[in-house]
C-alpha positions in Angstrom: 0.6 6.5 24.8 -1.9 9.6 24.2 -5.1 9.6 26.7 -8.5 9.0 25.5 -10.9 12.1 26.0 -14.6 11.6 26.9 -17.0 11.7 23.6 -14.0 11.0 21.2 -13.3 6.9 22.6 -11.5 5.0 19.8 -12.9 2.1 18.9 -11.5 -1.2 19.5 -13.8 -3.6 18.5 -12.8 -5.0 14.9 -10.3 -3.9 12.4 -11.0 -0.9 10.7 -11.1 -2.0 6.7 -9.5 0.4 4.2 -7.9 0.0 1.0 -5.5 2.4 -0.8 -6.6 5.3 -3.2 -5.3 8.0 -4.6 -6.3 11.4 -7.1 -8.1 14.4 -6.4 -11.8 16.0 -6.6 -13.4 19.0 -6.3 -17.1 19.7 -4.5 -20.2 18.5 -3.7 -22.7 20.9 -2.1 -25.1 19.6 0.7 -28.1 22.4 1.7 -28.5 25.7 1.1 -25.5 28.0 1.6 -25.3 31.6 0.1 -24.0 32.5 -2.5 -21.1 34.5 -0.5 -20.3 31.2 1.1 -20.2 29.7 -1.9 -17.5 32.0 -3.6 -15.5 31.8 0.0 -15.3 28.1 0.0 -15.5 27.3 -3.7 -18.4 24.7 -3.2 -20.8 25.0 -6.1 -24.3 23.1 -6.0 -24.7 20.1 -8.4 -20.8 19.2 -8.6 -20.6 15.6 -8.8 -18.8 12.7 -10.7 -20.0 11.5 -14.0 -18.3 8.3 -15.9 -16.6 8.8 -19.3 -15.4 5.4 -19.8 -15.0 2.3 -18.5 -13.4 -0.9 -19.8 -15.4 -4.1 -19.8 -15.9 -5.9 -16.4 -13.3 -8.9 -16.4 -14.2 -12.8 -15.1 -13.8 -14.3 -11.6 -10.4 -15.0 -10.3 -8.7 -15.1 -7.1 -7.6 -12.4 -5.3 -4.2 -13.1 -4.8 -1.8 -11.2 -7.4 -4.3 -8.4 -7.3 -2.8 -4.3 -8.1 -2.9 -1.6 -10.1 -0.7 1.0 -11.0 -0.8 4.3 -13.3 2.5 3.9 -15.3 2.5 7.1 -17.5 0.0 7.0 -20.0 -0.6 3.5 -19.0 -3.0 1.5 -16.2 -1.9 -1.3 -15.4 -4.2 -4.4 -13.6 -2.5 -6.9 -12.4 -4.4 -10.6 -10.9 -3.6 -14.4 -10.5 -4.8 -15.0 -13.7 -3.2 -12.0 -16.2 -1.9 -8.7 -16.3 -3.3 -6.1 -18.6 -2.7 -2.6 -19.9 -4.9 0.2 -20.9 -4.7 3.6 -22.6 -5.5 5.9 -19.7 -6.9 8.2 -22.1 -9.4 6.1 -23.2 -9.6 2.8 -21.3 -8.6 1.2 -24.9 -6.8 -2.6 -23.8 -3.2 -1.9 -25.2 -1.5 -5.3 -23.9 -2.0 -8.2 -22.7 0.1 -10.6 -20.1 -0.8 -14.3 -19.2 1.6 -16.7 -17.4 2.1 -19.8 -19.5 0.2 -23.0 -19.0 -2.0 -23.2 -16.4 1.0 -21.6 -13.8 -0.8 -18.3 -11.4 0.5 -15.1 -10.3 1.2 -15.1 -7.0 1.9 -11.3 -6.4 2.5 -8.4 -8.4 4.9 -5.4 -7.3 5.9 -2.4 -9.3 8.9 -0.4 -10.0 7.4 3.0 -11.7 10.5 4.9 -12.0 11.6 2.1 -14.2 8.6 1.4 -15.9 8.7 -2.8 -14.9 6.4 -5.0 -13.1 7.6 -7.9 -11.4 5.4 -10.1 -11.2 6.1 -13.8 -8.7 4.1 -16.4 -10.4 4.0 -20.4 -10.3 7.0 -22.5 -12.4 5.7 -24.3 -15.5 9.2 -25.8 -16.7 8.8 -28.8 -14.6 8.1 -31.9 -16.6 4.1 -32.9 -17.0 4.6 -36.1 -14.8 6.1 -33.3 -11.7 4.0 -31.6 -9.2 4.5 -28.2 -10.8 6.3 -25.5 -7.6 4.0 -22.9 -6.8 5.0 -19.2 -6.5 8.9 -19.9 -7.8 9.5 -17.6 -10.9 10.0 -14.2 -10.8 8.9 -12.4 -14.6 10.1 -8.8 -15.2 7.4 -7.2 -17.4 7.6 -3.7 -19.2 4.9 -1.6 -18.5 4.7 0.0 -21.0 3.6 -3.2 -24.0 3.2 -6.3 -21.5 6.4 -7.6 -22.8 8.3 -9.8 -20.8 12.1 -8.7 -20.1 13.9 -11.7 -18.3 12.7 -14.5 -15.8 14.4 -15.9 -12.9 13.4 -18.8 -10.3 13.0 -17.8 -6.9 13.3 -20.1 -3.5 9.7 -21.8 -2.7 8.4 -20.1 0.4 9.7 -21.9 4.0 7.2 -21.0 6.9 9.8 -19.6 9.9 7.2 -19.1 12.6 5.3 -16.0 11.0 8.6 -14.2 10.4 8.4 -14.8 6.2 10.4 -12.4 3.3 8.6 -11.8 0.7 9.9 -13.5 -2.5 10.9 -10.0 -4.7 10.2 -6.5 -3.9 10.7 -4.0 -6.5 12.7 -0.5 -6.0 15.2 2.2 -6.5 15.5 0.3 -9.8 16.2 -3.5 -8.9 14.6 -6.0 -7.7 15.4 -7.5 -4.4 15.1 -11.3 -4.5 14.6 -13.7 -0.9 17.4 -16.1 -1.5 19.1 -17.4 1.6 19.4 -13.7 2.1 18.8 -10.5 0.3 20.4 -11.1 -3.3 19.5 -7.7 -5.7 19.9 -7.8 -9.7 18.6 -5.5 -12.1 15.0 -4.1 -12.2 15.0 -3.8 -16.5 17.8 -6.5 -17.2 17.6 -9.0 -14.2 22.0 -9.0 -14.3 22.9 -9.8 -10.4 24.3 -6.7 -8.4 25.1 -8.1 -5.2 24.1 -10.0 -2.2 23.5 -8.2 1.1 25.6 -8.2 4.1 23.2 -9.5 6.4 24.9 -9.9 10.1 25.5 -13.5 11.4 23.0 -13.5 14.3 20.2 -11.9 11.7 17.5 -13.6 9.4 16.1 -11.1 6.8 12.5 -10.5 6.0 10.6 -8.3 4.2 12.5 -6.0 2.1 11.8 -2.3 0.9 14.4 -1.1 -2.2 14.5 2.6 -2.7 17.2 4.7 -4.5 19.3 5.6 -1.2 19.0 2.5 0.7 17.6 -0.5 0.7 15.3 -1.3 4.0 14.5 -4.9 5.4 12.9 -5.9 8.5 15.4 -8.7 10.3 15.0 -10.9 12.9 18.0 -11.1 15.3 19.2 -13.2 18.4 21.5 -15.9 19.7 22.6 -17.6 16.6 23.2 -20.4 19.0 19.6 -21.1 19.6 17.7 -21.3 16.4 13.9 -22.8 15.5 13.1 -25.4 12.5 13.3 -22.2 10.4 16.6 -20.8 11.1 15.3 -17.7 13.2 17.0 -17.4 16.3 14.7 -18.5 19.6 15.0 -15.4 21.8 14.6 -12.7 18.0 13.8 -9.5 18.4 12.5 -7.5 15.6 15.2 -5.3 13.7 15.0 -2.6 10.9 18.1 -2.2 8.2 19.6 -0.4 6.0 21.9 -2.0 3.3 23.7 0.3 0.3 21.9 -0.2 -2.9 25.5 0.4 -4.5 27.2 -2.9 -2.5 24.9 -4.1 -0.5 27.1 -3.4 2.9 24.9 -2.9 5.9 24.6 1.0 6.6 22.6 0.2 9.7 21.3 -1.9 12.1 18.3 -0.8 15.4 15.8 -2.8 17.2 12.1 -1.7 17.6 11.0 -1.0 20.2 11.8 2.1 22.4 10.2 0.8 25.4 10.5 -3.1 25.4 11.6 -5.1 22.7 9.2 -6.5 19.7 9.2 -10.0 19.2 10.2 -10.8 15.2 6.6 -12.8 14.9 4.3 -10.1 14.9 2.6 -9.1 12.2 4.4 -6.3 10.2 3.6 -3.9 7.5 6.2 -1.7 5.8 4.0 2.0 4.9 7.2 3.5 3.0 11.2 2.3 2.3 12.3 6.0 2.2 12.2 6.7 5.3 11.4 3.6 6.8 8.5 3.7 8.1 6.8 0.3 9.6 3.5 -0.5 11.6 3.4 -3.6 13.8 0.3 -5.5 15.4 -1.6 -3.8 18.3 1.6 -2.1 18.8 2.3 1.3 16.9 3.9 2.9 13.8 8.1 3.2 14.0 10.2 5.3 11.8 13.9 5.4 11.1 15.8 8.3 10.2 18.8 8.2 7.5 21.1 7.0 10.2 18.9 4.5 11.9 17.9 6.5 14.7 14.7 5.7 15.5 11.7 8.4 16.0 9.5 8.4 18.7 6.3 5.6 18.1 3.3 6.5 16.6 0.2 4.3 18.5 -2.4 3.3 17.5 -4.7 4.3 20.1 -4.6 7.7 20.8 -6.9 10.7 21.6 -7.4 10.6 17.7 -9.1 7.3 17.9 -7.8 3.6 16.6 -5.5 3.6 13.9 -4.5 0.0 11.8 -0.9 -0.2 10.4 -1.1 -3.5 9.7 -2.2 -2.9 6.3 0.4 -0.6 4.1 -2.7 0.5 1.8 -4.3 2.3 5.0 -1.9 5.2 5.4 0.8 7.0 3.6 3.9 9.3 4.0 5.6 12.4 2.7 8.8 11.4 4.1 8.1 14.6 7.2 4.7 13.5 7.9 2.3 10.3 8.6 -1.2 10.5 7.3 -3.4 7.7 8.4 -7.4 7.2 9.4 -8.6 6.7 12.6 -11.9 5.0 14.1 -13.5 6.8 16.9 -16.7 6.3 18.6 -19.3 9.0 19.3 -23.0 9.4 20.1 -23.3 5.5 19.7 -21.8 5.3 16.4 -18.5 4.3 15.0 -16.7 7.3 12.7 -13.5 7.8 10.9 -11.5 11.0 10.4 -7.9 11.9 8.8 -5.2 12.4 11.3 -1.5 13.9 10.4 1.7 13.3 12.6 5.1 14.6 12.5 7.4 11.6 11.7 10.4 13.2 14.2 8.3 13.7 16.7 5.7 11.7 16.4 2.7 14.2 17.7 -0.3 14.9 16.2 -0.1 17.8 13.6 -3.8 17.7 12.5 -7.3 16.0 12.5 -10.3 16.8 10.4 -13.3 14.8 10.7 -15.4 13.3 7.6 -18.6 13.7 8.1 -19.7 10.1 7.5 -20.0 6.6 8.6 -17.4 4.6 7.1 -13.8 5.3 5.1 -13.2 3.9 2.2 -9.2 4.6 2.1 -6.3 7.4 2.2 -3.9 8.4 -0.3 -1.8 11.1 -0.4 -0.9 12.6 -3.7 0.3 16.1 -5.0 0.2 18.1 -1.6 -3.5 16.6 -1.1 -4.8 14.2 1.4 -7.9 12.5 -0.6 -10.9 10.0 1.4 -13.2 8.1 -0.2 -15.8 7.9 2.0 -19.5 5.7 2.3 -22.5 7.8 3.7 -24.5 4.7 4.1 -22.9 1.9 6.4 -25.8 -0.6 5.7 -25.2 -0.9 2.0 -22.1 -2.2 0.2 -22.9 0.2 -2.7 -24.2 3.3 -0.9 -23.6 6.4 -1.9 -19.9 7.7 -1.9 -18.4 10.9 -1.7 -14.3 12.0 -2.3 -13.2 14.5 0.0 -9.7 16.2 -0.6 -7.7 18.0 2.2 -5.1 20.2 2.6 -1.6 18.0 3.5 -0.7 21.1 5.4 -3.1 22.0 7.3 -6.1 19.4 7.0 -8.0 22.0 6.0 -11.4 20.8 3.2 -10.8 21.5 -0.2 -12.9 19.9 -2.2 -15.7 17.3 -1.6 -17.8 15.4 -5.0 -20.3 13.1 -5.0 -20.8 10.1 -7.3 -23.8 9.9 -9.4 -23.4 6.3 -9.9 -22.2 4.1 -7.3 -18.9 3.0 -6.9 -17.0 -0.5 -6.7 -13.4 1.6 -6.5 -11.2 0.5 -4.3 -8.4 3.3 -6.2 -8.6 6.2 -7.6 -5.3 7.6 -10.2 -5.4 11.3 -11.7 -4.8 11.7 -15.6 -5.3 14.6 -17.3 -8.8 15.9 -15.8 -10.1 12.6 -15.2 -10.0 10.3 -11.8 -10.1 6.7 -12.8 -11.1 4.0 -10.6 -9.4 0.9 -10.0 -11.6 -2.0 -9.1 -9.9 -4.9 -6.9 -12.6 -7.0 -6.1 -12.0 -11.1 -5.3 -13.7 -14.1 -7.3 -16.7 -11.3 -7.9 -16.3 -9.4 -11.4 -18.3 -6.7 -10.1 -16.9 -4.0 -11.7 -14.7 -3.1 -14.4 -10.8 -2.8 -14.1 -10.7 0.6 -14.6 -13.6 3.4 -14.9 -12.6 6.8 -15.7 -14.7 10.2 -13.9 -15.0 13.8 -15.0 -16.6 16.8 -13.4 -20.3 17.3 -14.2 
């Protein structure tokens, strides 16, 4: 584990929040600089973010099913009530999806490659007088008109001690489906393609399909000693590889480089190709093509406190990590960007923000871009997107927002960033508002 330096403690206390965003931006100018610096850096005064559309704000709902994607020339918001598509041109509503009956979307994961959204929702087949199965139907829906494709039930979700798959992912264009195993069909026609190889003394979780492999998290042990929930007693935590031709297992490692990792913690898988997967108060584990594990990434380092428990909090390039760390300094909390090297797992970069609280990291088109708060005592307060160099971490662009900002997302299209808005039960904001350069 890295050592702490005095002045630069990570901080501990709390999780840091951050959601998933992604676009790019160019510069806000704060003071008086000359004009030499000016034409060095490329920071102009006045530079900021003006709307130049936005679609109307949308009712309460939940917050489970909640996405959005940037399909083309189509956004796509997805939530437990309906799923709805907009010109990204113009914010226009081109289609819309709602589950029949009074059934909910559960979750929502997309395929873009293939243009489908699979979306896992509750089963309204059941006759009137039957308690109608939450969260067991799987629809296939093309992104591109809200159409529905095919439908499929899927297994009601069993509890095993904390160690649960989730009911479809979405990849490498298929979909794998949680049944007694990892069963893939079809991403566009939902035709069956095969049923995984898992080993005997293995329980598959969470899957990741990509185009060269298919990843999954499994829990493995004495298949003589199992819980209620079929998971071995004495499981340690596993990552996979399976063909995405056949299904055959291509590999099999434990975490864990040190000591093993029980299968119950909490897990969250950052990228299927390379696997990539960050584990509670533990640290962030990578797999090469052949399953040999790279050296961990922690999460407490002399870069501060990183969180990869949540897979919208950091991204990859397939070489590098980029992720946001917490520090404390001067008797405040901050956040800055951090880049490590995958193979090595060392820190190639930090760059610090400037600011009080970080919104999110996305990594998009050779750019690291941060939405980040200025104000920490106001939900709303004034936000700023700062876009750095993958390479180097070097600034290249910072912009303010004139207005404030519910965004949780940002997508590129064409000059314009648009937001995406994925607040719960509040509508307070609209799906989607689209920014230009002032």
């Amino acid at each position: 584990m890295a050592t702490r330096t005095d002045g630069d403690v990570p901080n501990g206390i709390g999780r840091i929040g951050w959601t998933l965003i992604a676009g790019g931006a160019s510069v806000v100018l704060i003071g008086a600089i000359t004009a030499g610096c000016l034409a060095a850096t490329q920071r102009f005064p006045g530079d900021s973010m003006d709307i130049a559309w936005k679609t109307p704000a949308d009712g309460k709902a939940s917050k489970q099913g909640n996405g959005a994607w940037l399909d083309g020339d189509t956004l796509v918001r997805s939530r437990s009530d309906m799923v709805s598509g907009y010109d990204a041109g113009t914010g226009k509503r081109a289609w819309e999806y709602r589950p029949p009956g009074r059934s909910q979307i559960c979750a929502a994961e997309a395929d873009l490659d293939s243009s489908v959204l699979l979306v896992t929702r509750d089963d309204e087949t059941r006759p009137a007088s039957s308690k109608r199965e939450l969260c067991t139907a799987v629809a296939a829906i093309d992104m591109k008109n809200g159409r529905e494709i095919w439908r499929a039930p899927i297994p009601a979700a069993d509890s095993t001690g904390g160690f649960e798959p989730d009911p479809v992912a979405a990849g490498g264009g298929f979909a794998v489906l949680a049944d007694k195993g990892l069963r893939a069909v079809d991403i566009r026609t939902g035709a069956s393609r095969w049923t995984a190889a898992v080993p005997k003394n293995c329980v598959p979780g969470e899957a990741a399909p990509a185009k060269r492999h298919v990843a999954a998290l499994l829990a493995c042990g004495d298949p003589e000693k199992r819980t209620s929930g079929g998971i071995p007693e004495d499981a340690e935590l596993h990552a996979a590889a399976f063909d995405p031709a056949t299904g055959a297992l291509l590999w099999s490692t434990p975490f864990g480089d040190r000591e093993p990792v029980s299968y119950d913690v909490a897990t969250s898988v950052i990228s299927a190709d390379p696997l990539v997967v960050g584990y509670e108060s533990g640290a962030f584990h990578s797999f090469g093509s052949d399953g040999r594990p790279n050296p961990p990434i922690d999460y407490i380092g002399a870069y501060g406190t990183l969180d990869g428990k949540d897979p919208l909090g950091s991204a990859t390039d397939g070489t590098r990590l980029y992720a946001l760390a917490g520090y404390y300094t001067r008797g405040a909390t901050r956040h800055r960007a951090v880049a490590f090297d995958l193979t090595t797992g060392q820190q190639v970069w930090k760059t610090g923000l400037d600011n009080t609280r970080s919104h999110g990291l996305n990594l998009h088109d050779g750019k690291v871009t941060v939405i980040v708060r200025t104000s920490p005592t106001s939900a709303r307060g004034h936000q700023e997107l700062y876009v750095l160099d993958a390479a180097t971490g070097k600034e290249r662009d910072v912009r303010s927002f004139h207005d404030s900002v519910a965004t949780t997302r940002i997508f590129e299209y064409k000059g314009l960033f648009i937001g995406a808005s994925l607040s719960d039960y509040e509508p307070t904001a609209p799906p989607f508002t689209a920014y230009e350069r002032s």
